[in-house]
N, C-alpha and C positions, 0 to 999 in steps of 0.2 A: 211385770216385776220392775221395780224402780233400784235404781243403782248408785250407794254414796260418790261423791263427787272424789274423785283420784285426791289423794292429801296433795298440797302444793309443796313441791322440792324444797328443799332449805340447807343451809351452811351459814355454823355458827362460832362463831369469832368470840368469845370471850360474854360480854353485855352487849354484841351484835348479831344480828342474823341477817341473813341475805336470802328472801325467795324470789324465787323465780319465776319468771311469767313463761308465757309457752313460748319456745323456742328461743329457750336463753333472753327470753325478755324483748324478739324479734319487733319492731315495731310493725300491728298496733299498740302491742303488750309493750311489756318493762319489766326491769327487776326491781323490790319492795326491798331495800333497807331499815329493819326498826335497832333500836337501840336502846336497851334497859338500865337507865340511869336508876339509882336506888331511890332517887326524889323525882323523877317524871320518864314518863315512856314518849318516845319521841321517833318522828318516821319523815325519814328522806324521800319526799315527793311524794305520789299516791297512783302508781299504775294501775291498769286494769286488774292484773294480777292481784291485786290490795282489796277488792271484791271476791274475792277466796280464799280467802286466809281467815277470816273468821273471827272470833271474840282477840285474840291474841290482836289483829292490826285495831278493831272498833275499840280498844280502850287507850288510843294514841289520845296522849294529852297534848301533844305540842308536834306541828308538822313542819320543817324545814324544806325549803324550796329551791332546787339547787339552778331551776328557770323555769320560766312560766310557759308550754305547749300546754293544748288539748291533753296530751296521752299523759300528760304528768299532774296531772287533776282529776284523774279519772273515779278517783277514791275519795275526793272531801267529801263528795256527797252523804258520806257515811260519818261524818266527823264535826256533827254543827255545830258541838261544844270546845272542838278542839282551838288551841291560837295556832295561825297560821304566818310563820312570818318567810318573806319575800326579799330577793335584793331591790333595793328601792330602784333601781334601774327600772325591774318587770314590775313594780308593784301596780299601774295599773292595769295590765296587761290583766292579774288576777282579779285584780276588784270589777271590773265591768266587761261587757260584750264589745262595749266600744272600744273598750282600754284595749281589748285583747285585738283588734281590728286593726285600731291603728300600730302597733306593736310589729305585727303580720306582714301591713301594709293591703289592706282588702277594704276598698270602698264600701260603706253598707249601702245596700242594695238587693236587687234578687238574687244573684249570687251570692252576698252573703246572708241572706236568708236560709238559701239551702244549706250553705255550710252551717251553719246553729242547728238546725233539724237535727244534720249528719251528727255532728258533734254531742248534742244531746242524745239521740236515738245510742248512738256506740260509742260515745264515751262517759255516759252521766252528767255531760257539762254544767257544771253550779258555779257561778262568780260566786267572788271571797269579798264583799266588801269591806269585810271586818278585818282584814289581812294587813299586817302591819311589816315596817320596814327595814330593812337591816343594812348594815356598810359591811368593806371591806374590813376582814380581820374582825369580826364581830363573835366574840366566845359564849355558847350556850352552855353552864354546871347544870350537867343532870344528875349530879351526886355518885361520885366512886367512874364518873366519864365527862368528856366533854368535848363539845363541836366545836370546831373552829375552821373562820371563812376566810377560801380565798375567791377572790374576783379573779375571776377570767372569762371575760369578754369573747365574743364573735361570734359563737351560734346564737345568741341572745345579747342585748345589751347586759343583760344584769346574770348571764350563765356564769355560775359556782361550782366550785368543788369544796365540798364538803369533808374534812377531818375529823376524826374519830379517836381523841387522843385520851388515853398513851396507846389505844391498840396500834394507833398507826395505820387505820384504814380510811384511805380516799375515795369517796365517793366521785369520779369524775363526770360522772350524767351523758349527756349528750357530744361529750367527746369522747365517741364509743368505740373508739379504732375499727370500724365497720367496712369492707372491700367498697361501697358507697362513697365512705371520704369525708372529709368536713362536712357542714351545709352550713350557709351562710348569706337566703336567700332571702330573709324575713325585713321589713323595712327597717326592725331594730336591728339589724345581724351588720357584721364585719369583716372584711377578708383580714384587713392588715391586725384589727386586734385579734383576729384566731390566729395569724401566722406567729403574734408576740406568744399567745397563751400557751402554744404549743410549745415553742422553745422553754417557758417557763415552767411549764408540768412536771418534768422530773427534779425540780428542786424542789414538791412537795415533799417532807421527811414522811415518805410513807413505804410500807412494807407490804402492802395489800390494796390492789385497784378494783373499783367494783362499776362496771358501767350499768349506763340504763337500758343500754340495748344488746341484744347478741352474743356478745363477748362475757359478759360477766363478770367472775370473778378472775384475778391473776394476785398470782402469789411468789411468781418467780420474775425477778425483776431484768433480767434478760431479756426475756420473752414478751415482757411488757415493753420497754424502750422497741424491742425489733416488731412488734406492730406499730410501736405508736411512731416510729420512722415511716413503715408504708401507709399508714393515712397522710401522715404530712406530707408524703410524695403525691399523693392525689391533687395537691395542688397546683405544681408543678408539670403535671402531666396535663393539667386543664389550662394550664399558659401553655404550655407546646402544643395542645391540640390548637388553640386559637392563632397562633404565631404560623401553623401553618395551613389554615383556611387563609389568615391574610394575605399568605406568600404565594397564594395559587390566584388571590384575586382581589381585588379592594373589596368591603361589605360594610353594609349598613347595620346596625345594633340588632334590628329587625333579622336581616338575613340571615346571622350569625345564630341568633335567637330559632330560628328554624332551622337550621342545621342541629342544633343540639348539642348543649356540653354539659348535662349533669343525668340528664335523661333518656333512656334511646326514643325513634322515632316512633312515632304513635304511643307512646304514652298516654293511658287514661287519667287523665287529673284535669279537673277545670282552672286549678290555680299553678299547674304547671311552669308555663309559658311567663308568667309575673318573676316565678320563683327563677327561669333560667337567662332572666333579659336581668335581674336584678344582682343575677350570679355575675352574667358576663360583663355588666357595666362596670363594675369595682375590677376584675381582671384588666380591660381593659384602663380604667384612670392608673390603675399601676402602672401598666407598662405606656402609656403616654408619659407621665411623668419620668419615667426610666427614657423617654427618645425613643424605645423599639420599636415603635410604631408612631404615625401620624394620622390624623383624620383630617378633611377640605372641608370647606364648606358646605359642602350638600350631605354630610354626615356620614361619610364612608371613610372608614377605617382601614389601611395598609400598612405594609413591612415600610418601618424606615430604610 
């Protein structure tokens, strides 16, 4: 006996819905923002979850990209007709394999070979050549609504939050206040523009936060500021964790990098190690530039 697929959850805001992927949108999944403007149906990013939704997400005319990962493309494949527009930051990240390599920071090669298999097998990965490009502060009229962007930088060069106005709902994406913490490991990514973005987030005029992973939706602005206080502190705790491997010994970017500060030990991921030598090296130019530490000539880094 065959069994209809479970309906995908949803919460509906006015000309917005928000479903959900499994596990509040846990990454590999996301949550699916569409929005019913009276002149065009329009959809914030495209999670896996965007592959079970059904006729309602396949008549998106126009998809808005709040940044360019795998797990946020996972849905164009179903959308050939739709326009896709991008912050020109990521825009080539979406248009080619290569774009999205170099964006990542991942040599093509046999390793990136496998990741495309990967990528394609479990996320339906399709470049957008056709994907056109957007700035800051760039207004989408979907008739009786309308989008408007802000840039904020540092999980991606070109990561957006997306406005939903008059409802007043922010799409924040990948600043998902997740116990994880920023990431900021990609060759396009940034410690000092996430630490700007973050201080800047709650001057969105928004009333409703909607991530793309985990957390979801929030409606009460309280509780939104007091998560999005303890992801900013993950910062902070990834300079004291580093300030005090220096303090117990001088280390090379290498050693530091095997010890681990974003991942625990034995982590499975081939692209790990990129992502946590690329995390520590930007912690560390901060705090050289701050004097907290020094590094000699042979490349080892210690407490000032």
């Amino acid at each position: 006996m065959s069994h209809a697929a479970a309906p995908v959850q949803r919460l509906d805001f006015g000309r917005a819905s928000v479903f959900f992927g499994a596990k509040s949108g846990k990454y590999p999944d996301g949550n699916q923002v569409l929005i019913r403007g009276s002149d065009t149906l329009a959809a914030f990013d495209t999670p896996l979850v965007s592959n079970h939704i059904g006729a309602e997400f396949d008549a998106t005319e126009l998809v808005l990209m709040g940044h360019v990962h795998e797990d946020h493309m996972a849905g164009l494949h179903r959308l050939p007709q739709a326009q896709v527009h991008v912050h020109e930051a990521d825009l080539q990240a979406v248009r080619s394999w290569g774009g999205l390599l170099k964006a990542i920071g991942m040599e093509d090669g046999e390793l990136a070979a496998q990741v495309l298999t990967k990528l394609q097998q479990e996320f339906f990965y399709a470049p957008r050549p056709d994907a056109q490009g957007y700035a800051d502060a760039a207004v989408w009229d979907l008739g009786q609504t309308r989008v408007r962007a802000f840039h904020m930088p540092g999980h991606t060069a070109g990561h957006t939050v997306l406005l939903i106005e008059p409802e007043g709902i922010a799409f924040i994406g990948d600043i998902d206040l997740t116990g994880f913490g920023p990431y900021y490991g990609d060759a396009s990514s940034s410690l000092g523009d996430f630490r700007r973005t973050l201080k800047r987030l709650p001057d969105i005029p928004a009333n409703i936060w909607v991530t793309s992973h985990h957390r979801g939706v929030y409606t009460d602005r309280t509780l939104f500021l007091r998560d999005l206080a303890a992801f900013e502190a993950k910062l902070d705790e990834r300079e004291q964790k580093l300030l005090k491997q220096l303090g117990e010994s001088p280390r090379t970017l290498d050693q530091l990098a095997d010890q681990g500060l974003l991942y625990p030990a034995g982590y499975d991921s081939p692209w790990a190690r990129n992502i946590e030598i690329r995390s520590i090296e930007q912690h560390l130019a901060e705090l050289l530039e701050q004097q907290r530490i020094a590094c000699d000539d042979q490349g080892r880094y210690r407490s000032s």
